[in-house]
C-alpha positions in Angstrom: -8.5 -13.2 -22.4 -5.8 -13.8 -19.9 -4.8 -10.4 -18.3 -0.9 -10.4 -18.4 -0.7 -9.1 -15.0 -2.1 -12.3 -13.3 1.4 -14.2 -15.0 3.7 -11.6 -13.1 5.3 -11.3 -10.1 7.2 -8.9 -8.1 10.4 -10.2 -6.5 12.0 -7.9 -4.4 15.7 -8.3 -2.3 17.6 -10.3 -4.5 21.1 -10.4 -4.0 23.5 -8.4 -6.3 25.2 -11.0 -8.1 22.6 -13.1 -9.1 21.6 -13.3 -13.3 18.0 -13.4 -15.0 19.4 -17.0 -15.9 19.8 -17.8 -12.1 16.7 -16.3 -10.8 15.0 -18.2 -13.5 16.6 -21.6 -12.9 15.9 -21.1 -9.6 12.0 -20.2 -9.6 12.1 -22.9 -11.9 13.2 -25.5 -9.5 11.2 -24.6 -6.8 7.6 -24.7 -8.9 8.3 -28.0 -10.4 9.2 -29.5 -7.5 6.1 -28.5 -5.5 3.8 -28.9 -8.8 4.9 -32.4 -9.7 1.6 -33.1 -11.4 1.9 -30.4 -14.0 1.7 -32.4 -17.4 3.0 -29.1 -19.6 6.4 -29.5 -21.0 9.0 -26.8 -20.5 9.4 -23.9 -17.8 7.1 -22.2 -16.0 9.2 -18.8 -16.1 8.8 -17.4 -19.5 10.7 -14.1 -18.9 13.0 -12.6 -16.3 13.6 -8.7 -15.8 16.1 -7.8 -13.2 16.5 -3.3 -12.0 19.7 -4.3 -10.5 19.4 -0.5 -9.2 16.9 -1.7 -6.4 17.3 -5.0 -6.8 14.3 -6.3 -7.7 12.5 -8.5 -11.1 9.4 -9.3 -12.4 9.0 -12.8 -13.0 6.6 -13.8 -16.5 5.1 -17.1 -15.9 3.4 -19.4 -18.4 -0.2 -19.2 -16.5 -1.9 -17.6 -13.7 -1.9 -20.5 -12.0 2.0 -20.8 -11.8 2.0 -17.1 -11.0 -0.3 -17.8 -7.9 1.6 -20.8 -7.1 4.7 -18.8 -6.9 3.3 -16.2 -4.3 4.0 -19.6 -1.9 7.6 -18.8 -2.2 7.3 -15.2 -0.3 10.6 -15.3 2.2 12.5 -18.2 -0.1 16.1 -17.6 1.0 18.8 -16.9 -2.5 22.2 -16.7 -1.8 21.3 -15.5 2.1 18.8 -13.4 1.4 14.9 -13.9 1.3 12.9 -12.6 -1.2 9.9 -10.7 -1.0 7.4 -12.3 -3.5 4.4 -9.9 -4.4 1.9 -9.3 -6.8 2.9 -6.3 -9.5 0.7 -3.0 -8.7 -1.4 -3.9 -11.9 -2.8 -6.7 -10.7 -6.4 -7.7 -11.1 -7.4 -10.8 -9.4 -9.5 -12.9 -11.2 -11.1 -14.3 -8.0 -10.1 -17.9 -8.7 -6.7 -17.8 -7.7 -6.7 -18.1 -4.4 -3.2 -19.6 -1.9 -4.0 -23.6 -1.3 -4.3 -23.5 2.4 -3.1 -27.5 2.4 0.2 -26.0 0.8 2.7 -25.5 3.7 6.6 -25.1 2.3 7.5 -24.1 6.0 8.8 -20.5 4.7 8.8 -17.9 7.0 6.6 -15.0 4.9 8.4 -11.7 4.2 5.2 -10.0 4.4 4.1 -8.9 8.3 1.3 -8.0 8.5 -0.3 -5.4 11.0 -1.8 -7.7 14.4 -1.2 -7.4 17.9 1.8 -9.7 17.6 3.5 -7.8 15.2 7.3 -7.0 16.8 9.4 -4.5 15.7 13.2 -5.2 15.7 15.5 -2.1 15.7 19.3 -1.1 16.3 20.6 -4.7 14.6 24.4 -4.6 13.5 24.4 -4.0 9.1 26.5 -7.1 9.2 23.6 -9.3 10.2 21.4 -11.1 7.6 18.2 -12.2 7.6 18.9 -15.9 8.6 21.5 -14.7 11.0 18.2 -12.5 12.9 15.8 -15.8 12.5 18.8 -17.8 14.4 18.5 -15.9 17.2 14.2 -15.2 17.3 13.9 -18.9 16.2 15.4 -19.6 19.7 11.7 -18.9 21.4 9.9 -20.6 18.2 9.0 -20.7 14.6 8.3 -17.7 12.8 5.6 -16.6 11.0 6.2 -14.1 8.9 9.9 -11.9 9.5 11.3 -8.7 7.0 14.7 -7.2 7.1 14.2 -3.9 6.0 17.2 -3.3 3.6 18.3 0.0 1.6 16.4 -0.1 -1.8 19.5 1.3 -3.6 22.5 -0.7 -1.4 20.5 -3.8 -0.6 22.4 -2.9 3.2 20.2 -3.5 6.1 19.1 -0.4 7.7 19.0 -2.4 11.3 15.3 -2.6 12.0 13.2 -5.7 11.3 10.0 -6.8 11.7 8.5 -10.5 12.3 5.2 -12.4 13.9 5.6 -15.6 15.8 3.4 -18.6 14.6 2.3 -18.9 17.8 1.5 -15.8 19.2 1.7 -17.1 22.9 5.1 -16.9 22.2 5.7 -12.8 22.1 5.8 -12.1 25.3 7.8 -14.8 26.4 10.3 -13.6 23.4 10.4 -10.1 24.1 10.8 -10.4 28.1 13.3 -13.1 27.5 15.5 -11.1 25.2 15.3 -7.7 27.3 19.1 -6.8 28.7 20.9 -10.2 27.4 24.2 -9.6 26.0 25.3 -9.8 22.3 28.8 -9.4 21.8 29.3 -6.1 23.1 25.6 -5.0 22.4 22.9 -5.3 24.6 19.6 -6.5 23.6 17.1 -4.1 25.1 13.3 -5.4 24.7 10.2 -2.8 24.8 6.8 -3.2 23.7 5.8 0.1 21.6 2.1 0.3 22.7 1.4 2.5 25.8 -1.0 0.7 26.9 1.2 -2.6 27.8 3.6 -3.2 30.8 6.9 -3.2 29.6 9.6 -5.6 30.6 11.5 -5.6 33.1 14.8 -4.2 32.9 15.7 -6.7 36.0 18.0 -9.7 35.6 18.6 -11.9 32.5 15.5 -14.3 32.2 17.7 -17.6 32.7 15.8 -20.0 30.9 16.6 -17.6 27.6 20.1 -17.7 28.0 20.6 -21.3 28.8 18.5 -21.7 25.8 20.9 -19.5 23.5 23.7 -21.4 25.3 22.4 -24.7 24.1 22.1 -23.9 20.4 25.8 -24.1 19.5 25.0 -21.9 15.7 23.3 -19.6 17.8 26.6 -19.0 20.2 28.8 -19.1 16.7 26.8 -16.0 15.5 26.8 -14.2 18.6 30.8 -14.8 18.6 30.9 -13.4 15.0 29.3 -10.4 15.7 31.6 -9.5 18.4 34.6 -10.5 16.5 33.3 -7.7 13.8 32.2 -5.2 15.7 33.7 -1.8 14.3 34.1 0.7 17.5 33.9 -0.5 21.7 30.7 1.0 21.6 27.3 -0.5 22.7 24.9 -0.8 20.2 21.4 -0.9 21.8 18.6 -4.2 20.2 15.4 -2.6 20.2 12.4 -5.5 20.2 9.1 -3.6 20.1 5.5 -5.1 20.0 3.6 -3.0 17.8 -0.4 -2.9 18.5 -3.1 -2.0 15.7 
């Protein structure tokens, strides 16, 4: 007998606006198009349930299968906003179900996990979103996992983030790059949190980072945007940590 559990998912950050329909359609879309070989007529979705509360559904599929097949689509960007694809809490694996590891969608995972590489991003402006963050961190290389921790009851960002690059040569680089480079009228300021690593220097603008920002003409677009919105003269401080298990 087919636990019901193992045909759900969790779905968190979805944006207000957005209809069982919609959510749906769109899950929909995106599992058809990457199962193309499924011979079943119909939808995969069965059932959408949306706590517009805190902004979050549980997805009923037609199999486990489909369910496990939709855990690919953790950091799948709605409206702006990705979603955080999980498991429910009463979840029993069956053991078979295990993530194709030939399956690559190129999404950037919502879920960070705890490494050596994992960077903590505080003191972002409210106004930011999630691709608007991934602009600017894409700038030193492709991410491989990156969360926007948002109010559960407002859906606003509560300016801290977290994210892992793909390649983890890259962190350093990254986080000394960043360090003191101006955003707007905020400055970036870049510290590892574990006191056992050198931190940055608090010394010029690394160069090759800013040219690099200065090349990416979306990247200067945003930065211009956030200045142009910026509520008070005051200097809001980037904090870019590398946490260490």
């Amino acid at each position: 007998m087919l636990i019901r559990s193992q045909r759900r998912l969790y779905v968190g950050n979805i944006p207000a606006q957005t209809t069982e329909d919609e959510l749906a359609e769109f899950f929909n879309t995106a599992l058809l198009n990457v199962n193309s070989s499924v011979k079943q007529e119909g939808n995969p979705v069965q059932s959408v349930t949306i706590n517009r509360e805190k902004a979050y559904a549980f997805l009923e599929l037609r199999s486990s299968e489909e369910a496990t097949l939709g855990m690919s689509f953790d950091g799948i960007t709605l409206s702006g906003q990705a979603l955080r694809v999980r498991r429910p809490r009463d979840y029993y694996p069956s053991g078979e179900e295990d993530l194709d590891p030939t399956l690559n969608l190129n999404i950037v995972s919502t879920n960070v996990g705890d490494s050596p590489y994992k960077i903590f991003i505080g003191g972002l402006p409210s106004n930011l979103n999630e691709d608007d963050v991934k602009e600017i961190l894409t700038t030193f290389g492709r991410l491989k996992s990156f969360n926007l921790v948002r109010d559960s009851q407002t859906g606003v960002s509560k300016g801290f983030a977290f994210c892992e690059y793909l390649d983890p040569d890259v962190t350093d680089n990254a986080c000394a790059s960043l360090n003191g480079m101006s955003v707007g009228d905020k400055i970036l300021v870049v510290q590892r949190a574990s006191s056992n690593c050198k931190k940055p220097s608090s010394g010029p603008v690394n160069q090759a980072a800013a040219n690099m920002l200065n090349m990416s003409v979306s990247v200067a677009q945003l930065l211009a945007q956030v200045a142009g919105t910026a509520a008070r003269p005051c200097k809001t401080a980037l904090y870019i940590r590398r946490y260490k298990v």
